[in-house]
Each structure stands twice: as structure tokens, then as C-alpha cells.
C-alpha positions in Angstrom: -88.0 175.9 2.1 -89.3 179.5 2.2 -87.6 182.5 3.5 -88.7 183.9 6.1 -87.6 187.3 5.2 -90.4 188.7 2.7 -89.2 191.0 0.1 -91.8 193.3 -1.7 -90.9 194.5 -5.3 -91.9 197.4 -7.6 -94.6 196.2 -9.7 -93.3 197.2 -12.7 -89.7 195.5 -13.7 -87.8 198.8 -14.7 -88.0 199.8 -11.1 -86.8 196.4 -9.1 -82.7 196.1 -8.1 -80.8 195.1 -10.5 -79.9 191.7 -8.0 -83.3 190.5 -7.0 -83.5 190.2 -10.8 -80.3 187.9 -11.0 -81.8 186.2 -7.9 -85.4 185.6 -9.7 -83.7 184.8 -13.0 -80.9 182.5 -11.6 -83.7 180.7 -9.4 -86.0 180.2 -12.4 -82.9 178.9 -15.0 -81.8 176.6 -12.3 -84.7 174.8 -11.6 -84.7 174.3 -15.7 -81.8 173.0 -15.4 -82.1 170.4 -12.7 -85.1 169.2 -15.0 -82.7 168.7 -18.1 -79.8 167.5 -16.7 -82.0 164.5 -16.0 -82.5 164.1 -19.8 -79.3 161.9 -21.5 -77.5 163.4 -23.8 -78.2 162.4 -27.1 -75.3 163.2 -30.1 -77.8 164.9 -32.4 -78.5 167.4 -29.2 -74.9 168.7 -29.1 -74.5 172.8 -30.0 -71.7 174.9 -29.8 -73.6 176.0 -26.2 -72.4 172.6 -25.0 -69.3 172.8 -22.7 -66.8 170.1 -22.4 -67.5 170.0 -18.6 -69.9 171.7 -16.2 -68.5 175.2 -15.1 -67.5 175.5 -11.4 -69.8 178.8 -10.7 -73.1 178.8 -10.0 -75.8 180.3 -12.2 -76.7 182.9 -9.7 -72.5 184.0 -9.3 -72.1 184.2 -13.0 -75.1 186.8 -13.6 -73.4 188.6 -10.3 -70.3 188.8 -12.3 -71.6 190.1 -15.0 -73.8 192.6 -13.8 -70.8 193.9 -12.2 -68.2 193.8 -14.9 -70.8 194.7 -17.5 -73.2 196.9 -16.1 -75.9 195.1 -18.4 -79.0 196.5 -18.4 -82.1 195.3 -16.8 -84.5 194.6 -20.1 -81.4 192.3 -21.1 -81.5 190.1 -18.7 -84.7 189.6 -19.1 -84.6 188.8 -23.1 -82.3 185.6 -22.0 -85.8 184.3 -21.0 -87.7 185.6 -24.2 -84.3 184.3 -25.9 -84.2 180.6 -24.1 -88.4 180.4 -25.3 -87.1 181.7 -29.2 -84.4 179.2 -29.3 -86.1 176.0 -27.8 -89.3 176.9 -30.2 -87.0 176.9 -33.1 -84.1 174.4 -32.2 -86.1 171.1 -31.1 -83.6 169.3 -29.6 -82.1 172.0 -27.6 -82.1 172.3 -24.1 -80.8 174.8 -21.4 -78.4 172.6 -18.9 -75.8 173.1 -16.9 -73.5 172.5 -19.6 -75.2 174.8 -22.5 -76.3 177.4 -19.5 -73.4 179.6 -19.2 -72.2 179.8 -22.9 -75.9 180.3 -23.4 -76.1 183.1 -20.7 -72.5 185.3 -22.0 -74.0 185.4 -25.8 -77.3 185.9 -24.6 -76.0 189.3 -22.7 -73.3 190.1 -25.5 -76.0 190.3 -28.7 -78.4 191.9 -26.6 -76.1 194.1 -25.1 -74.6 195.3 -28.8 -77.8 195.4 -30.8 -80.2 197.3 -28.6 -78.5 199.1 -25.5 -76.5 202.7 -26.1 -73.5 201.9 -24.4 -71.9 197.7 -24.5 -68.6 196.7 -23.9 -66.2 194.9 -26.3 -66.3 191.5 -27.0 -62.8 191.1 -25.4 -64.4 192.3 -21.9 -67.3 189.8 -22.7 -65.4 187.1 -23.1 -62.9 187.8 -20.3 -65.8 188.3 -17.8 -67.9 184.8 -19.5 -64.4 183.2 -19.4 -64.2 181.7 -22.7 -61.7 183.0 -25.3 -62.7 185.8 -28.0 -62.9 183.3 -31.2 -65.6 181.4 -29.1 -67.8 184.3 -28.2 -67.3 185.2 -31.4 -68.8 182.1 -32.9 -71.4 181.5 -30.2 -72.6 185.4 -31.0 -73.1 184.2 -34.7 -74.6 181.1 -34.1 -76.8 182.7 -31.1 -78.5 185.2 -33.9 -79.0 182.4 -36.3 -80.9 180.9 -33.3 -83.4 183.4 -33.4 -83.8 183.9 -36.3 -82.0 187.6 -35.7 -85.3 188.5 -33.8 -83.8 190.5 -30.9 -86.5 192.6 -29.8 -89.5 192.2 -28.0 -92.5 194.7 -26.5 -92.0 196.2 -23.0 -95.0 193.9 -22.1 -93.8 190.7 -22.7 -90.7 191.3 -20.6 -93.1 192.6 -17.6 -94.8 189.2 -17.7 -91.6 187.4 -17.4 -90.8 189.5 -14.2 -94.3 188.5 -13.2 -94.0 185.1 -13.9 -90.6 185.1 -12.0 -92.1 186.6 -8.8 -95.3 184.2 -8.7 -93.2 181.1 -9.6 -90.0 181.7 -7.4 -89.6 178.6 -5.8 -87.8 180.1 -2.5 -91.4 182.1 -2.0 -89.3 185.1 -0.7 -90.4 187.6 -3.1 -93.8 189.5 -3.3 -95.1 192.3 -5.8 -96.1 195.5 -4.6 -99.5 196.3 -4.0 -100.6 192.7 -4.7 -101.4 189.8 -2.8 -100.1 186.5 -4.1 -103.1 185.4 -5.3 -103.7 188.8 -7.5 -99.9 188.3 -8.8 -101.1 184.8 -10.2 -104.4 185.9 -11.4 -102.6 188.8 -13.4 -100.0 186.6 -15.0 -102.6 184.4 -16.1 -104.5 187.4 -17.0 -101.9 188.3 -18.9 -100.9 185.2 -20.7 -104.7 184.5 -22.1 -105.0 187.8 -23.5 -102.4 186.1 -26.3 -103.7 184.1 -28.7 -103.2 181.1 -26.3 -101.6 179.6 -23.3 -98.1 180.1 -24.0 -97.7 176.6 -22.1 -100.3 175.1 -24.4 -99.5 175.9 -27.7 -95.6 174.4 -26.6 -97.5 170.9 -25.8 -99.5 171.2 -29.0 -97.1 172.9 -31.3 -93.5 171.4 -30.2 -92.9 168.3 -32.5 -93.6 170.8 -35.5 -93.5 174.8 -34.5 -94.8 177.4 -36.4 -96.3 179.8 -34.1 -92.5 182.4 -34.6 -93.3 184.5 -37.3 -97.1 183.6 -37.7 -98.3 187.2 -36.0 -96.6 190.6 -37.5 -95.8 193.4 -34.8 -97.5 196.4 -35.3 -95.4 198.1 -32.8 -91.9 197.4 -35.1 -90.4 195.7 -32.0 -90.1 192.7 -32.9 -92.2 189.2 -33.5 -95.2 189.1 -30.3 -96.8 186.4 -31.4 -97.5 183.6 -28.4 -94.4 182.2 -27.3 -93.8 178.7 -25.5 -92.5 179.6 -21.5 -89.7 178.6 -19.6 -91.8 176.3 -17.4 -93.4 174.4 -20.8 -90.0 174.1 -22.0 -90.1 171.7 -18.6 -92.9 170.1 -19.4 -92.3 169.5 -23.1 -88.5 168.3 -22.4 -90.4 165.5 -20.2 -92.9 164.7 -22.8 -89.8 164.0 -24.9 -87.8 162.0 -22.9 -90.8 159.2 -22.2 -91.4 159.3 -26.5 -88.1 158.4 -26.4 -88.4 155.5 -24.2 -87.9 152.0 -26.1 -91.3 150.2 -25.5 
């Protein structure tokens, strides 16, 4: 159901509160979520993201807690998107559940955090506020770089068409972008997205089974790999896809 309490936000992502962000973010990882828990578990899936059991806090409660304990930076919480894309592109068999979420979320935040912000706090306060001991943040840090390939960085544009994706998408329709209509937000992201090589969303149906498009495109900015990237939303689609392969005939 929608809200009916609009909320307009700044256009551009730098601007927007810190919480609307957590709100947008925690919406769009949840509805992921619900779509892959629906998947079974299969033994060759397991990663060290996988928790024994599903944490009792919500998505939404654990980006609250560690906005606050943290003070994590906007453009971070915004590469856990670009990072969930990376990591499913290169890791086939990996999804984001509710039992890879969190784990996924507190590494996501603690490499980011060290490798590309001025200030970061110890891995100690990372763990304490992910609550999961030290050695495990510690292992999940190494095996989260590995992930990607130690690609961290991304341009300033590809984290402003997450935010935009995030707004048009939200599924609780409570959230608007300044100075556009909600028509003009969705013909901007799609602007956006097919000024790439391709539809993000496309190249994840057609390029899945055997990816190569990470590393196929060199940044001429030196921030990092820009080439077109699967979305969170294809991740969906593709997890599907799999699941009916996978169906004994």
C-alpha cells in the first residue's frame, strides 16, 4: 500500500538524509530478499555470508544502527548495491537472503568504509555494531575483496542512478524526486541506463550462465571498472530464471 505522506527528495544523492537512504536501500534489499529466500538452498551455494540462522533485526534496523554507531558515509551505502551487482556477476551461485544479508551488509560498510572514506572506525567497532566477533569480520572483509575482484570504486554517476533507480522503484511509492514528475524520474533512469553499452537488466539475462562483461571496459576516469553492470532488480529476474533450469523435467 502506498503512503500517503509524499516525501520529495534532492535530486542529486549527496544532498538526501542520510535515513531516507536506509529507508530506499532497506526497501529495495528486502524485496531481493523475499524473492531468494524462495530459492532452496543448494550446498554448492553456501559462502561464508551464510549465517547459521536468520538474524532477529530487520534490514531497515541494522542500516539504522549502523549509521548511528558508524557515521558511514552516504556514497557507501550506496556501493552495497554496486557491490551486491559485482558479486552476483562474478559469484554465480550467490544470492543476497536473509541469511547472507547482514554479513553481506557489515563487510560491505567495513571495506568501503577503510578503503575510500578519510575517517572509518576499527574493525572491533565494526564488528561490535554488525554483531559478529572480530575473526569473522575479519575473514568476511578478506573474502568480500576477493569477491570483487578488489574493485572498490565506482564513478559518482553510477551511484546517482542507483538513488534514481531506488526512488522510481520504491515499492511503498512514498518517495518523489525533486523537480520531477514520476514519469520524468523513470524516463531519466532509463535514460540513463541506455546510455551504457546496454540494458544493465539485459546483458544479466544474456550474460549470466557465463559473465564477462567486469573488466571488459577500462575507466578513463581511474575510478574504477564502469563497464555495464547487471541491477539489483535482474539479479531477481535471473535468480528466477535459475530456479525453473533447475527444475527436474
Amino acid at each position: 500500500m502506498h503512503s500517503s505522506t509524499r516525501v520529495t527528495l534532492p535530486a542529486a544523492f549527496e544532498v538526501a538524509e542520510i535515513d531516507n537512504l536506509a529507508l530506499l536501500i532497506a526497501n529495495m534489499l528486502e524485496r531481493l530478499i523475499a524473492h531468494n529466500d524462495k530459492i532452496p538452498l543448494l550446498p554448492e551455494s553456501l559462502t561464508r555470508f551464510h549465517s547459521r540462522s536468520v538474524p532477529n533485526i530487520s534490514v531497515l534496523d541494522y542500516l539504522r544502527r549502523i549509521i548511528k554507531w558508524t557515521k558511514v558515509e552516504k556514497s557507501c551505502l550506496l556501493l552495497t548495491l554496486h557491490y551486491v551487482d559485482q558479486i552476483c556477476a562474478r559469484m554465480p551461485l550467490f544470492t543476497l537472503s536473509s541469511l547472507t544479508c547482514h554479513r553481506f551488509i557489515i563487510a560491505s560498510i567495513t571495506v568501503c568504509s577503510k578503503g575510500l572514506c578519510d575517517s572509518f572506525c576499527t574493525n572491533a567497532l565494526y564488528a561490535r555494531v554488525g554483531g559478529i566477533p572480530v575473526p569473522e569480520l575479519n575473514v568476511l572483509e578478506r573474502e568480500f575483496l576477493r569477491a570483487i575482484d578488489w574493485r572498490l570504486m565506482c564513478t559518482r554517476e553510477v551511484l546517482q542512478e542507483y538513488y534514481i533507480n531506488l526512488v522510481r522503484t520504491d515499492s511503498s511509492g512514498r518517495f518523489g524526486l525533486e523537480g520531477a514528475s514520476e514519469s520524468e524520474v523513470e524516463d531519466s533512469d532509463m535514460d540513463s541506463v541506455s546510455s551504457r553499452s546496454a540494458s544493465p537488466m539485459d546483458a544479466q539475462v544474456r550474460h549470466r550462465p557465463s559473465f564477462s562483461l567486469l573488466g571488459t571496459r577500462e575507466s578513463s576516469s581511474g575510478l574504477g571498472d564502469t563497464a555495464t553492470l547487471p541491477t539489483i532488480e535482474q539479479n531477481m529476474a535471473f535468480a528466477a530464471l535459475q530456479h525453473s533450469l533447475k527444475k527436474p523435467p
